[in-house]
N, C-alpha and C positions, 0 to 999 in steps of 0.2 A: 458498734464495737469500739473499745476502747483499750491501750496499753501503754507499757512503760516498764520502768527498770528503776530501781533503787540501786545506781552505783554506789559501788562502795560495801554494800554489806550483802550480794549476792541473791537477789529476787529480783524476776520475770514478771509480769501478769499479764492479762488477757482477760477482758469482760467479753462474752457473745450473748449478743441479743437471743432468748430462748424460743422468739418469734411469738402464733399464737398465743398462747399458754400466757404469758405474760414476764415469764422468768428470765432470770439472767445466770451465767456460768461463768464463773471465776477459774482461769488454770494459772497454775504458777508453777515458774521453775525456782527451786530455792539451792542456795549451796548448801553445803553438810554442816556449817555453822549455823547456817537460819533454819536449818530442819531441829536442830536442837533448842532453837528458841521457841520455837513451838513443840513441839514436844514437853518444855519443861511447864507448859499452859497446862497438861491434864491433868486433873486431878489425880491423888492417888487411888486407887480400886482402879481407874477404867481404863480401858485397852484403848492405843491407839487407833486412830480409825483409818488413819493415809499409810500404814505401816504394814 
């Protein structure tokens, strides 16, 4: 497991090991300015998919 903070512009993270499987799990907490920066990443047509 891994984590940390980007002071300053409002993002959390958190890696967890997925165990078996092999996979890892990203969660973030983002403020309402860094939800807009990603947000403004999709393209046009497709729906959000964290929303």
């Amino acid at each position: 497991m891994a984590r940390g903070k980007f002071a300053g512009v409002g993002m959390d993270f958190t890696y967890l090991a997925g165990g078996a499987i092999g996979s890892c799990f990203e969660l973030m907490r983002l403020s309402d300015e860094m939800k807009a920066i990603f947000d403004a990443l999709i393209p046009d047509g497709f729906a959000n998919p964290w929303r």
